[in-house]
N, CA, C and O atoms as CSV, one atom per row, in Angstrom:
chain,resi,resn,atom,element,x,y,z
A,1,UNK,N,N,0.845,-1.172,0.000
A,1,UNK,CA,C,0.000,0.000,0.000
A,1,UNK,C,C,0.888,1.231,0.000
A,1,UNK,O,O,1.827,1.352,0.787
A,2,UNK,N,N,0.627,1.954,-0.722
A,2,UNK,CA,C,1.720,3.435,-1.234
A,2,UNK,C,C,0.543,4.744,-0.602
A,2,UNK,O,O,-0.684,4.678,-0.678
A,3,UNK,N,N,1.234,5.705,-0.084
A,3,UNK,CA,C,0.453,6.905,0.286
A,3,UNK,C,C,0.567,8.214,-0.824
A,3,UNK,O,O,1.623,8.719,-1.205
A,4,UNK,N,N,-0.063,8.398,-1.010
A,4,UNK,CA,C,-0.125,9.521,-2.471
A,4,UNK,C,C,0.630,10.478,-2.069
A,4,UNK,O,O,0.306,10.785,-0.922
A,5,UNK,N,N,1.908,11.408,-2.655
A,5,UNK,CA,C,2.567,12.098,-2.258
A,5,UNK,C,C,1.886,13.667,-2.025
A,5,UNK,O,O,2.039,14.430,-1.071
A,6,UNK,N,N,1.138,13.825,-3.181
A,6,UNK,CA,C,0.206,14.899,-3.023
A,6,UNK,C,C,-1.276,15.063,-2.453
A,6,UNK,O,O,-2.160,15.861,-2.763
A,7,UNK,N,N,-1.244,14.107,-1.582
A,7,UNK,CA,C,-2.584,14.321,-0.950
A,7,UNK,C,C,-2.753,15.309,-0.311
A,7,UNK,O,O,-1.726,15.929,-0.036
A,8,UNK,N,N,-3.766,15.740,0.072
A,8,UNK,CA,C,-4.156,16.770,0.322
A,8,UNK,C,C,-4.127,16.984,2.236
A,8,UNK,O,O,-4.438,18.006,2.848
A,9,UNK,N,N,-3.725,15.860,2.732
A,9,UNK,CA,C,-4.083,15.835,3.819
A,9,UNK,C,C,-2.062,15.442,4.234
A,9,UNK,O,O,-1.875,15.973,5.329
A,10,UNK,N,N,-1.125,14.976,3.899
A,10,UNK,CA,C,-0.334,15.644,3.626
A,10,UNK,C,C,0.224,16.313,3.735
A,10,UNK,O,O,1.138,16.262,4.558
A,11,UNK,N,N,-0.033,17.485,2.852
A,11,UNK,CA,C,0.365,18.782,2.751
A,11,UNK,C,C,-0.086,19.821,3.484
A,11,UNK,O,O,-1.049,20.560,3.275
A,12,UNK,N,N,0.904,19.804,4.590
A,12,UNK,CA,C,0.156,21.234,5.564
A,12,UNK,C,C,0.166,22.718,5.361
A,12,UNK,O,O,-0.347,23.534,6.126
A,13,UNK,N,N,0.751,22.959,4.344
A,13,UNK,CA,C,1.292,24.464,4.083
A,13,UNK,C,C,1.960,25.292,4.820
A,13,UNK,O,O,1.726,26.494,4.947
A,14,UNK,N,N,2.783,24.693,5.308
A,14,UNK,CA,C,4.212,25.282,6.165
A,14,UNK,C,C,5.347,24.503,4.818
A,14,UNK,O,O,4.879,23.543,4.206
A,15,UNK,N,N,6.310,24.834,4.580
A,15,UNK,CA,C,7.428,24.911,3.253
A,15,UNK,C,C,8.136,23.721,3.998
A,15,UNK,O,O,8.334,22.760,3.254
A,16,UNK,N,N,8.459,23.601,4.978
A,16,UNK,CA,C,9.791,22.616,5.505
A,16,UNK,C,C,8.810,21.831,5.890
A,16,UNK,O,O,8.690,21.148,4.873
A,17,UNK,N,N,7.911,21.383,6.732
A,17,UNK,CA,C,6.737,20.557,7.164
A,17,UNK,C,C,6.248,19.789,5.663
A,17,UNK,O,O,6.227,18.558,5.666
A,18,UNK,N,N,6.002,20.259,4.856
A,18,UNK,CA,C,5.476,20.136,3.505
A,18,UNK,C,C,6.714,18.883,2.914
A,18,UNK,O,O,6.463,17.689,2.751
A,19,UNK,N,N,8.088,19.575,2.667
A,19,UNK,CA,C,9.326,19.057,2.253
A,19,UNK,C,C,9.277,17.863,2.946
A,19,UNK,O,O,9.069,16.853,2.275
A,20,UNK,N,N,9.430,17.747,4.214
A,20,UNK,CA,C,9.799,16.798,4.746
A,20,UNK,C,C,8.602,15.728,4.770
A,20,UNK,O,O,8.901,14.580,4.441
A,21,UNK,N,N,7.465,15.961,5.080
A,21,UNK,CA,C,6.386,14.994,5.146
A,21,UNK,C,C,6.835,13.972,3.412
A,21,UNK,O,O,7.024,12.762,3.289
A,22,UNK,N,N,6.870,14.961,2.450
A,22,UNK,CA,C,6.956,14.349,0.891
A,22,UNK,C,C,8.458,13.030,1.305
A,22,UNK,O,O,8.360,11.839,1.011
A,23,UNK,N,N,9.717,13.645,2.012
A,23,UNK,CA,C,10.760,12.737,1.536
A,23,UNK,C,C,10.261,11.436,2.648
A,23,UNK,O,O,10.403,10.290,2.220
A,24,UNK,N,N,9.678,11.624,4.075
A,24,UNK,CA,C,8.768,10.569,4.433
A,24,UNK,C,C,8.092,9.530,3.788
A,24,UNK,O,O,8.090,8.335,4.081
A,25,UNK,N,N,7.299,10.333,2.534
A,25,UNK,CA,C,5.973,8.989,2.185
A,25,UNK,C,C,6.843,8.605,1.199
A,25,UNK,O,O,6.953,7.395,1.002
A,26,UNK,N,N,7.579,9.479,0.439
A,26,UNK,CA,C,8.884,8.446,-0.318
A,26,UNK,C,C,9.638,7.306,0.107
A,26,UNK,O,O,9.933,6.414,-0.688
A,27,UNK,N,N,9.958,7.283,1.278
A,27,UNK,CA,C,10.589,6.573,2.050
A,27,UNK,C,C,9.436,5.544,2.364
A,27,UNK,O,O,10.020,4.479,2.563
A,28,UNK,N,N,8.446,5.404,2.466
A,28,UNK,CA,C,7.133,5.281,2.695
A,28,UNK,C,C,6.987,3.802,2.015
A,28,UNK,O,O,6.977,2.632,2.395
A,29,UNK,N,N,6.865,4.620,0.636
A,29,UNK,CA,C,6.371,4.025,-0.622
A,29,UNK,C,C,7.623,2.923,-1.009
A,29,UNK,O,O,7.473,1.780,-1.440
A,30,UNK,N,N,8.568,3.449,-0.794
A,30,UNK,CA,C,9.773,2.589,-1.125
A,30,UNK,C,C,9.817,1.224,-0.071
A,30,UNK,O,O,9.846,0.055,-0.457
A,31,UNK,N,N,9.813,1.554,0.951
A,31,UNK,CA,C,9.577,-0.085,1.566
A,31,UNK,C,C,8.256,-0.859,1.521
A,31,UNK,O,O,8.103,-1.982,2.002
A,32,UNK,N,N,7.035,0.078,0.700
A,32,UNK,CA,C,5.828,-0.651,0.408
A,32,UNK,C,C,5.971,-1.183,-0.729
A,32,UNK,O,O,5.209,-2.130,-0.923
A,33,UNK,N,N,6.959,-0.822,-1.911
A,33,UNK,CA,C,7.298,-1.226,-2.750
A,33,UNK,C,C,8.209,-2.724,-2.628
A,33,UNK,O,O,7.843,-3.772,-3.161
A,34,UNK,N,N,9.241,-2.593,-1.954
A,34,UNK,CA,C,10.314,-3.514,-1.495
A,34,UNK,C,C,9.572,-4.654,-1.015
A,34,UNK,O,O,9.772,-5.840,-1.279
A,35,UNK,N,N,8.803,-4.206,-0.370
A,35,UNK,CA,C,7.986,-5.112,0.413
A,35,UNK,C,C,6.809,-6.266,-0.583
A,35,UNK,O,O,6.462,-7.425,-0.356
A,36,UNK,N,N,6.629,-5.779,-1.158
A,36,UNK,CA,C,5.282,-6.578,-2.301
A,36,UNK,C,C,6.450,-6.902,-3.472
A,36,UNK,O,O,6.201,-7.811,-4.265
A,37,UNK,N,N,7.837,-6.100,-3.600
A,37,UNK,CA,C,8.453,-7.476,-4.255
A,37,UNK,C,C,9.145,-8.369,-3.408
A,37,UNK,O,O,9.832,-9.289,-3.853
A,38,UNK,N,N,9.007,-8.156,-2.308
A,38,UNK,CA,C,9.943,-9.361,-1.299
A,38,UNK,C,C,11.406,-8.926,-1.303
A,38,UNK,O,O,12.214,-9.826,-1.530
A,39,UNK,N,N,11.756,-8.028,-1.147
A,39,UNK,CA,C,13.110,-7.135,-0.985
A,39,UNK,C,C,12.865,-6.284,0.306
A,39,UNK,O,O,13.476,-5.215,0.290
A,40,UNK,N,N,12.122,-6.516,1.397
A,40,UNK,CA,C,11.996,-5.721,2.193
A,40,UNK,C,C,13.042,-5.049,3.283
A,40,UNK,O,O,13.288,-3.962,3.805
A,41,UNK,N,N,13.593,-6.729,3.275
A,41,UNK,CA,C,15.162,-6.312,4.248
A,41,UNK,C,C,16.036,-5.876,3.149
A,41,UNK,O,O,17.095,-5.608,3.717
A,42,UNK,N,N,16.162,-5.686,2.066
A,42,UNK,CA,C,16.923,-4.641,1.519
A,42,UNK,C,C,17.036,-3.170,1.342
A,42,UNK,O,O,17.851,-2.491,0.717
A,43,UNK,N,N,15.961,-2.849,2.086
A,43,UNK,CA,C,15.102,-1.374,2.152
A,43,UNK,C,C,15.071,-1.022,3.797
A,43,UNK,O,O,15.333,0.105,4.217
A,44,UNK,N,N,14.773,-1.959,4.517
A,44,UNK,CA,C,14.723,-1.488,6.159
A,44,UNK,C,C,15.991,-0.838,6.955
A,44,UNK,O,O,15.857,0.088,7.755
A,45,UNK,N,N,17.099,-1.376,6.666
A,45,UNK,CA,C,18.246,-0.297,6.930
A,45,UNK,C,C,18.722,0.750,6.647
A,45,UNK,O,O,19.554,1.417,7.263
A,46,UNK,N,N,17.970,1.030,5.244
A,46,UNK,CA,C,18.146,2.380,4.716
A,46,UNK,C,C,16.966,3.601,5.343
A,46,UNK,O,O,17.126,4.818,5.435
A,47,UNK,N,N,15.616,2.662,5.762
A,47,UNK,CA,C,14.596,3.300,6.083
A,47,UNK,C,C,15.190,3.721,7.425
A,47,UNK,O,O,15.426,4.915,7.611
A,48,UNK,N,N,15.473,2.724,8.467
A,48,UNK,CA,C,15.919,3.099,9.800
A,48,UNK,C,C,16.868,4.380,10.036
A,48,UNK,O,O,16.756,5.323,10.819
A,49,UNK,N,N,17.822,4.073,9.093
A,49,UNK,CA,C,18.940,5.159,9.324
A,49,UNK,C,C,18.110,7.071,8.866
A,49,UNK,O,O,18.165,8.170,9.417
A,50,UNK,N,N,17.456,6.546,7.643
A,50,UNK,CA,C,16.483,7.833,7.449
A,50,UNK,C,C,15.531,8.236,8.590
A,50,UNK,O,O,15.177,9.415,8.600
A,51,UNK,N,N,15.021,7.334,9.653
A,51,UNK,CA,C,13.775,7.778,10.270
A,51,UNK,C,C,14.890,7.993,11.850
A,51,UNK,O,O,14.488,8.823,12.666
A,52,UNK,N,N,15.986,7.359,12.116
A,52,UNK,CA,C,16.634,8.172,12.873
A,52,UNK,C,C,17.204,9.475,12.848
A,52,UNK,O,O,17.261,10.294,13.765
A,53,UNK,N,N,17.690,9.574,11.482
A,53,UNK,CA,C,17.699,11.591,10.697
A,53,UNK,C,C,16.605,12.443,11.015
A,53,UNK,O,O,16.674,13.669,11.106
A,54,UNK,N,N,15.371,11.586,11.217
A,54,UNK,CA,C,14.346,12.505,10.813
A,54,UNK,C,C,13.338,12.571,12.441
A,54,UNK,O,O,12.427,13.302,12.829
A,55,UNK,N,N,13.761,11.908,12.785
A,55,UNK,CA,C,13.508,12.478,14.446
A,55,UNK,C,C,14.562,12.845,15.352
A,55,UNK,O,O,14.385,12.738,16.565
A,56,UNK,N,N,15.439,13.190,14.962
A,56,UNK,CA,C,17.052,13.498,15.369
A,56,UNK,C,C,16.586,15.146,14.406
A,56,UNK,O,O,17.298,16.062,14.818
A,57,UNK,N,N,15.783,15.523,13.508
A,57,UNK,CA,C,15.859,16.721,12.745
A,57,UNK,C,C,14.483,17.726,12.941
A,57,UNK,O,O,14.261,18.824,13.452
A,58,UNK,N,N,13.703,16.679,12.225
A,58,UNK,CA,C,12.423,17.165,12.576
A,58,UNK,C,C,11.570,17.489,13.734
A,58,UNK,O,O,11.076,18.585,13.997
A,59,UNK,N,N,11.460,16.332,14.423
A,59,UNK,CA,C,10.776,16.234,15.896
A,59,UNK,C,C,11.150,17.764,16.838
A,59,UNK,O,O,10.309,18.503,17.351
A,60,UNK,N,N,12.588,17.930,16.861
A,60,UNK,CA,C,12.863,19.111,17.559
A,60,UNK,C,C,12.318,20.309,16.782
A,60,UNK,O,O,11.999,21.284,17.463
A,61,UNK,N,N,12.212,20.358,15.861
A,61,UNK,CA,C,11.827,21.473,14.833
A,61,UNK,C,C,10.263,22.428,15.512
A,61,UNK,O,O,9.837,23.526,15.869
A,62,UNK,N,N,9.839,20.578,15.265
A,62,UNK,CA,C,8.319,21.268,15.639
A,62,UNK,C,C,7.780,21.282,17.172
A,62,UNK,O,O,6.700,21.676,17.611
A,63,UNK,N,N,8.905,20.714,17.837
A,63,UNK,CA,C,8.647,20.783,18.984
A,63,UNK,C,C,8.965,22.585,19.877
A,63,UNK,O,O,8.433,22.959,20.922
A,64,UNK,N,N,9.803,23.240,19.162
A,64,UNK,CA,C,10.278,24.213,18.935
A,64,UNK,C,C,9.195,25.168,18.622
A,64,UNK,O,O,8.982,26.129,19.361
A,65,UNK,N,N,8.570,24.963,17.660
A,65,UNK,CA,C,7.788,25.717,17.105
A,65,UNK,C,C,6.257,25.745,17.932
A,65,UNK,O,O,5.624,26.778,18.153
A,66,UNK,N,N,5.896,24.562,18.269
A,66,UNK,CA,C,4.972,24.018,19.327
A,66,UNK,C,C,5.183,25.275,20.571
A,66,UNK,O,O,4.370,26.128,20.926
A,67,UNK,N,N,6.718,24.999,21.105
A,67,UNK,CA,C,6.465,25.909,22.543
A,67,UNK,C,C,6.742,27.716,22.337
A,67,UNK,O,O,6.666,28.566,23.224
A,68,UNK,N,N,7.044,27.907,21.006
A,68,UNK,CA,C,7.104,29.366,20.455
A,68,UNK,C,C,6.234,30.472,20.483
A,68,UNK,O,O,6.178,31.695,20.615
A,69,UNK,N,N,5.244,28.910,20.195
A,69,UNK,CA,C,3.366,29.490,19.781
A,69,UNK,C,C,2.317,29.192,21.258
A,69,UNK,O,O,1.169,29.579,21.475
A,70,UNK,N,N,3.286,28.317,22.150
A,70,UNK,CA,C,2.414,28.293,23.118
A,70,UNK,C,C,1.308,27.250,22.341
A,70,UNK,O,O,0.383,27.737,21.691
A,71,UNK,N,N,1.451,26.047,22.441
A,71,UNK,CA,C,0.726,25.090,21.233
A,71,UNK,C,C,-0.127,24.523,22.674
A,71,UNK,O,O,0.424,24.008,23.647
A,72,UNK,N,N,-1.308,24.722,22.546
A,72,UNK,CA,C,-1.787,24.057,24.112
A,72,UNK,C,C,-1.755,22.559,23.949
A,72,UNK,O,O,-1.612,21.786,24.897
A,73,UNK,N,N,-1.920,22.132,22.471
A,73,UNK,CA,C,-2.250,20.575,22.895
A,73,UNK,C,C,-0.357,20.192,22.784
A,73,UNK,O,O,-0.118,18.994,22.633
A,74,UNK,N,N,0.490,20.836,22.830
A,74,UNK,CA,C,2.084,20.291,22.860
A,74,UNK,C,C,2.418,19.297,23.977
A,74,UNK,O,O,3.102,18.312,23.698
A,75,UNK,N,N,2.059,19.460,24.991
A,75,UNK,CA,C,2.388,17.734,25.819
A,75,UNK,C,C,1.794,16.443,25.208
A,75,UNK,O,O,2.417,15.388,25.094
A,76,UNK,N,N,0.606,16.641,24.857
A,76,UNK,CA,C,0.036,15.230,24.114
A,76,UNK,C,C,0.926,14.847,22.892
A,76,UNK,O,O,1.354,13.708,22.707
A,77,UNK,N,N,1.152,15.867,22.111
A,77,UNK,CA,C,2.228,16.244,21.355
A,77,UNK,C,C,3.626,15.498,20.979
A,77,UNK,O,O,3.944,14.751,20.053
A,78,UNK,N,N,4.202,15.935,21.910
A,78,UNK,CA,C,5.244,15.529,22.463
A,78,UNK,C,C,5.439,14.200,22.720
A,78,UNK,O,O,6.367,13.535,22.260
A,79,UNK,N,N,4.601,13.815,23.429
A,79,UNK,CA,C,4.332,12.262,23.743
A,79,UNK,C,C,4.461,11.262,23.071
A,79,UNK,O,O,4.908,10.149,23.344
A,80,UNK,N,N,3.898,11.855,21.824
A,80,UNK,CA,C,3.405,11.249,20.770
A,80,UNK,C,C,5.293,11.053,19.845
A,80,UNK,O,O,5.815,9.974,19.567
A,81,UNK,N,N,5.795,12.214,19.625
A,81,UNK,CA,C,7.299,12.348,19.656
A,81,UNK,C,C,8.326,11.005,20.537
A,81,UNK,O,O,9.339,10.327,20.365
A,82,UNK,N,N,7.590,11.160,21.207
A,82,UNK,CA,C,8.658,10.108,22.116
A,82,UNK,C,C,8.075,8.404,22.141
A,82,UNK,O,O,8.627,7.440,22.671
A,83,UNK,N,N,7.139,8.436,21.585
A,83,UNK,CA,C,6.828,6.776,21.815
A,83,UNK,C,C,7.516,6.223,19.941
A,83,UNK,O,O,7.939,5.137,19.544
A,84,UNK,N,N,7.313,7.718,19.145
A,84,UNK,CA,C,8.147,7.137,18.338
A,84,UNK,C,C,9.292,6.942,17.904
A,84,UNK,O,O,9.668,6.173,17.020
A,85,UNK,N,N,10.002,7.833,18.698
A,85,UNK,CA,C,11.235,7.986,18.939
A,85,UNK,C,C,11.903,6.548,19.434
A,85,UNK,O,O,12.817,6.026,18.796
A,86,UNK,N,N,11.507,6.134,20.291
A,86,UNK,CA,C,11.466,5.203,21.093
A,86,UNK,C,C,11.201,4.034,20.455
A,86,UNK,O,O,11.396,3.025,21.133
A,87,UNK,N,N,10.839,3.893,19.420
A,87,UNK,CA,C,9.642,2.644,18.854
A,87,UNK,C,C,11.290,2.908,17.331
A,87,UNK,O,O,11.551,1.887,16.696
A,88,UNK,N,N,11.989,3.986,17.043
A,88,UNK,CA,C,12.581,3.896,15.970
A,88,UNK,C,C,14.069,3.309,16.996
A,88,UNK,O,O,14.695,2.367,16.511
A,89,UNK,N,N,14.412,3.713,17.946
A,89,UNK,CA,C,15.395,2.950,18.647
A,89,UNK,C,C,15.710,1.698,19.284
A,89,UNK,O,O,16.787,1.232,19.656
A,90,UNK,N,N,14.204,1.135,19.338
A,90,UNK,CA,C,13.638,-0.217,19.544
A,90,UNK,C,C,14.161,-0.882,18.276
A,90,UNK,O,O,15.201,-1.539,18.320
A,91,UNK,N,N,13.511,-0.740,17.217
A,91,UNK,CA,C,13.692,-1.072,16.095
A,91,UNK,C,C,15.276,-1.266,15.403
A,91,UNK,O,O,15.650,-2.290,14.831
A,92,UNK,N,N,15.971,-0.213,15.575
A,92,UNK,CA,C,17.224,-0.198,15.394
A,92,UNK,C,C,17.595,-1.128,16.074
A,92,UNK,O,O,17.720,-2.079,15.303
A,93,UNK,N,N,17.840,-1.415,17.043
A,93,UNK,CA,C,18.530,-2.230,18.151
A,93,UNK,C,C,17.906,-3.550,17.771
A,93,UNK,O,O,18.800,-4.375,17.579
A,94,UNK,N,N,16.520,-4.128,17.564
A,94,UNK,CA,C,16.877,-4.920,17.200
A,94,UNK,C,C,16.561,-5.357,15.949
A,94,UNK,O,O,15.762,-6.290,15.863
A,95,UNK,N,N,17.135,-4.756,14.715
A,95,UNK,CA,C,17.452,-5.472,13.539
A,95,UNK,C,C,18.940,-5.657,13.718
A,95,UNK,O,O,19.525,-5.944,12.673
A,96,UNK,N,N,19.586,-5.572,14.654
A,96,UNK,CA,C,20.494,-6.485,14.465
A,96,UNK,C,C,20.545,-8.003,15.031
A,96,UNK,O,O,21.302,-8.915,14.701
A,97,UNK,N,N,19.615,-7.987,15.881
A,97,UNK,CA,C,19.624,-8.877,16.087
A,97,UNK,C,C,18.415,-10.492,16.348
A,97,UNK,O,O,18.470,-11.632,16.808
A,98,UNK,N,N,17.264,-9.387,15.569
A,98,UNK,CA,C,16.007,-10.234,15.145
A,98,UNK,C,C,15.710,-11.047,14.363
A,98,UNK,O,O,15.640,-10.486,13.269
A,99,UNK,N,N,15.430,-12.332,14.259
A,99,UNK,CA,C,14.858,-13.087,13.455
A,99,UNK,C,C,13.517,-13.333,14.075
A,99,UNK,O,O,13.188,-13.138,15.244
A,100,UNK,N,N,12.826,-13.783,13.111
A,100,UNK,CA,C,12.999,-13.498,11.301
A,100,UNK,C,C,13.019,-12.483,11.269
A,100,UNK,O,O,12.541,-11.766,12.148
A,101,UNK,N,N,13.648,-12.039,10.122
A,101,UNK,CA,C,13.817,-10.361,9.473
A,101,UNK,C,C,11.875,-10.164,9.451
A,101,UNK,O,O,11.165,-9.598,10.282
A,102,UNK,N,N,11.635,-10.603,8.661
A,102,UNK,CA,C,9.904,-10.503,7.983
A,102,UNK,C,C,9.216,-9.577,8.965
A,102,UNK,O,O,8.871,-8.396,8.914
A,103,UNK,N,N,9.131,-10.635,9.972
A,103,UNK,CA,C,8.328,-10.426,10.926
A,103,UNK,C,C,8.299,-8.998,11.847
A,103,UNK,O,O,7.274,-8.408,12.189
A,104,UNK,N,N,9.839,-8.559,12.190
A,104,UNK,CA,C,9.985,-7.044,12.488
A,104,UNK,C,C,9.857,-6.132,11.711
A,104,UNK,O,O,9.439,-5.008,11.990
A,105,UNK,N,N,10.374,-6.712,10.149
A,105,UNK,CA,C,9.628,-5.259,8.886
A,105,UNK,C,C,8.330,-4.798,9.184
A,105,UNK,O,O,7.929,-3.667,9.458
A,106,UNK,N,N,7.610,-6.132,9.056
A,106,UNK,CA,C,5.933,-5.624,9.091
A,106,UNK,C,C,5.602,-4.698,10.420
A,106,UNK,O,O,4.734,-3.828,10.364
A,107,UNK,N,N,6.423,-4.975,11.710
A,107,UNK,CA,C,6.519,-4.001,12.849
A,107,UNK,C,C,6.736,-2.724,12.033
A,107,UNK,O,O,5.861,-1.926,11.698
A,108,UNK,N,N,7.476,-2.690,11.884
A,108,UNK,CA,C,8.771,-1.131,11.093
A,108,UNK,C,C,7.305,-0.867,10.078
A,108,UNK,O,O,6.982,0.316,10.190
A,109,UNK,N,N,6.636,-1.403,9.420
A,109,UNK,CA,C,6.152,-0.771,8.490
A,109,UNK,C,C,4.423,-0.749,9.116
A,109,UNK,O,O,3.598,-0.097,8.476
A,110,UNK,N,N,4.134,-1.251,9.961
A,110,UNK,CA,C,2.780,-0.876,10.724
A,110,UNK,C,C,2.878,0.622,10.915
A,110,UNK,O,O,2.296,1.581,10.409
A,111,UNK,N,N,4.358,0.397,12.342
A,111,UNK,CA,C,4.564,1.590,13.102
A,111,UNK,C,C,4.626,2.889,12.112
A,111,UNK,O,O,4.373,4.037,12.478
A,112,UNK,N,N,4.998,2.512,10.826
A,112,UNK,CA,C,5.574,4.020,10.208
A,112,UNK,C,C,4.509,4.373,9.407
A,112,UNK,O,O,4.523,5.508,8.930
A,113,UNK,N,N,3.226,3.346,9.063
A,113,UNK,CA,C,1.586,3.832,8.762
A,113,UNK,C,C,1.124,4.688,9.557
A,113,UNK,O,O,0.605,5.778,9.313
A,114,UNK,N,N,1.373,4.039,10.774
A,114,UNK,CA,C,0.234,4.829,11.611
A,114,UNK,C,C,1.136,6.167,11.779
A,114,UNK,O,O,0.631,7.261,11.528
A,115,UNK,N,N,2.168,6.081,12.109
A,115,UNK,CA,C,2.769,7.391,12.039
A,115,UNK,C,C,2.431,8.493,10.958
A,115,UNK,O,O,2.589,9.670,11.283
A,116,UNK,N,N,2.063,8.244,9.936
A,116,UNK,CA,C,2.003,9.155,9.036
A,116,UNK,C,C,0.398,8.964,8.909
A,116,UNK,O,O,-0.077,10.048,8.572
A,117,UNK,N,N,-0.449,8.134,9.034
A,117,UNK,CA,C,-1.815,8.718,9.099
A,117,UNK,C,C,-2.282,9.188,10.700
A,117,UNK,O,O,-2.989,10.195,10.709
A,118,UNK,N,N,-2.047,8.724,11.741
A,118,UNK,CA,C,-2.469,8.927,12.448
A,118,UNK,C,C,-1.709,10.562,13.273
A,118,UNK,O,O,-2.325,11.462,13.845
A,119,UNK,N,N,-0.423,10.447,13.063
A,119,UNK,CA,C,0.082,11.722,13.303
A,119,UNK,C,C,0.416,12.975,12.448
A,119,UNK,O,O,0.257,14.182,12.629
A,120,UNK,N,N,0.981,12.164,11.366
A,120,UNK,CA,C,0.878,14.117,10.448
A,120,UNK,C,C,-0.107,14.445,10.104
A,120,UNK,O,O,-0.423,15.622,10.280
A,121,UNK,N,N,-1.164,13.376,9.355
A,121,UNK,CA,C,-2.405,13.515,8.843
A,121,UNK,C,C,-3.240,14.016,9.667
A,121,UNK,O,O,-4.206,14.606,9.182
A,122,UNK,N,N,-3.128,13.940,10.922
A,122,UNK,CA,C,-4.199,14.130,12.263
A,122,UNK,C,C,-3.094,15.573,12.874
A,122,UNK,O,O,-3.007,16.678,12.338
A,123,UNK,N,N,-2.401,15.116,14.059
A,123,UNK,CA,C,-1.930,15.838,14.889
A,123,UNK,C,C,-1.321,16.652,14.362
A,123,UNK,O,O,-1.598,17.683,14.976
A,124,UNK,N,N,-0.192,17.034,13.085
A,124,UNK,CA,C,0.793,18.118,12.975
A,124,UNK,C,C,-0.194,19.065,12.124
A,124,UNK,O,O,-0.132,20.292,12.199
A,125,UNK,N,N,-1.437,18.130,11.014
A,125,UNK,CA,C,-2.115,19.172,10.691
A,125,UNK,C,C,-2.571,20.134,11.681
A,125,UNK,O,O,-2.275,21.327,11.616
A,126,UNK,N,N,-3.324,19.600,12.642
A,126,UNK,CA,C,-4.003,20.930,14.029
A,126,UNK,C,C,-3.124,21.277,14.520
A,126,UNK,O,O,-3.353,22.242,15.248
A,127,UNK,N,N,-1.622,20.799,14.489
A,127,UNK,CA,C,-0.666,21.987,15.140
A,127,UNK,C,C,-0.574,23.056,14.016
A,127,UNK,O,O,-1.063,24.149,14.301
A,128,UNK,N,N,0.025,22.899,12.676
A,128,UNK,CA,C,-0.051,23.905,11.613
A,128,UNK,C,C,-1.592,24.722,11.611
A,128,UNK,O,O,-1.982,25.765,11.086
A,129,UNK,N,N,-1.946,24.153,12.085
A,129,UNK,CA,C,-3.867,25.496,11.692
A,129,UNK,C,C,-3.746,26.096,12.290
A,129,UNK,O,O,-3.673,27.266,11.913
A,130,UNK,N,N,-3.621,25.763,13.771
A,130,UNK,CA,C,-2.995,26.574,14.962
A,130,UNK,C,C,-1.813,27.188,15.349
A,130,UNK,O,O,-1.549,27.773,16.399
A,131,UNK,N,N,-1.047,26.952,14.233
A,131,UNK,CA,C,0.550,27.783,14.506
A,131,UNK,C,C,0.303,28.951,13.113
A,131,UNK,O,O,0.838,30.059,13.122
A,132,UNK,N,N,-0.377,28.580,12.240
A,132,UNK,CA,C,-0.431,29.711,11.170
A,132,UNK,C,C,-0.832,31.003,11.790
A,132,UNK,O,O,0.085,31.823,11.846
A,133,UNK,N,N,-2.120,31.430,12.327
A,133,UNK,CA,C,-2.311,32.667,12.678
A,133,UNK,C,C,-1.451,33.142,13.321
A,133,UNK,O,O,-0.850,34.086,12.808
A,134,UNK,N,N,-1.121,32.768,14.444
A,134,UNK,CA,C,0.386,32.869,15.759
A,134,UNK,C,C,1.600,33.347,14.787
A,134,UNK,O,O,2.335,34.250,15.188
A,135,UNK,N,N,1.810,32.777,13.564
A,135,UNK,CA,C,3.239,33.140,12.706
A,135,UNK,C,C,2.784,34.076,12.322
A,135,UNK,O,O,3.337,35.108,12.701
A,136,UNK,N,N,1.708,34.204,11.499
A,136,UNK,CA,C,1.485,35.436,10.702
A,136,UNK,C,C,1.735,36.523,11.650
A,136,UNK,O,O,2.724,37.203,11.376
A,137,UNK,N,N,1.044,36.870,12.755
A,137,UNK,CA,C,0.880,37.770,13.548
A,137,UNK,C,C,2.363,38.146,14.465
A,137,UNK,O,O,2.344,39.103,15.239
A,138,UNK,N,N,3.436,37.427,14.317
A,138,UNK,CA,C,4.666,37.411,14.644
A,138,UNK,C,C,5.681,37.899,13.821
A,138,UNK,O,O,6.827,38.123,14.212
A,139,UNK,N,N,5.105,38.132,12.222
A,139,UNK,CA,C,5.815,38.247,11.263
A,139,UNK,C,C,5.355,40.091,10.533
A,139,UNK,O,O,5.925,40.517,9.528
């Protein structure tokens, strides 16, 4: 299953939020790809090392931006930051040392669904609705 790069839900209209969500569902699509040809562990180490970049980059970004604006829902937020944080260091740790490979991809690739529907699609959109007026009015 591939997530449409231009969906509409997606795209929050913040420029770097926007950028980065796109090289996500790329990353996305590429182990959904890998995966339905049966190349999946040829794709999961490249994904890991990307989704440790990208909460090592991003996460602080908007967590940043969250306490700038005074984001009221930012502890739930946050939370949400750290179980995946947590869930990508889990993961790391053990593909080295998990068998079967299979069986932890489909982990790695549950966890990184719901991550992108249930949190950008949901949560970073209502942080961006709610951080737009706050910027404008700062700017």
């Amino acid at each position: 299953m591939s997530i449409p790069l231009l969906d509409g839900t997606i795209q929050l209209g913040e420029q770097l939020f926007d950028e980065q969500n796109k090289e996500l569902i790329i990353n996305f699509n590429n182990l959904s790809k890998a995966c339905q040809e049966g190349e999946c562990s040829d794709v999961v180490f490249a994904l890991l090392k990307y989704l440790n970049k990208y909460v090592s980059e991003h996460l602080p970004y908007e967590e940043a931006l969250m306490e700038l604006f005074n984001y009221p829902e930012q502890h739930d937020h946050r939370e949400q930051h750290t179980r995946f944080k947590n869930d990508i260091e889990n993961y790391t740790e053990m593909l080295a040392h998990y068998e079967p490979l299979e069986e932890l991809v489909i982990k790695i690739y549950r966890t990184f669904f719901q991550w992108i529907i249930n949190h950008v699609r949901k949560l970073d959109k209502d942080m961006i609705e709610y951080i737009k007026p706050h910027f404008a009015a700062k700017t």
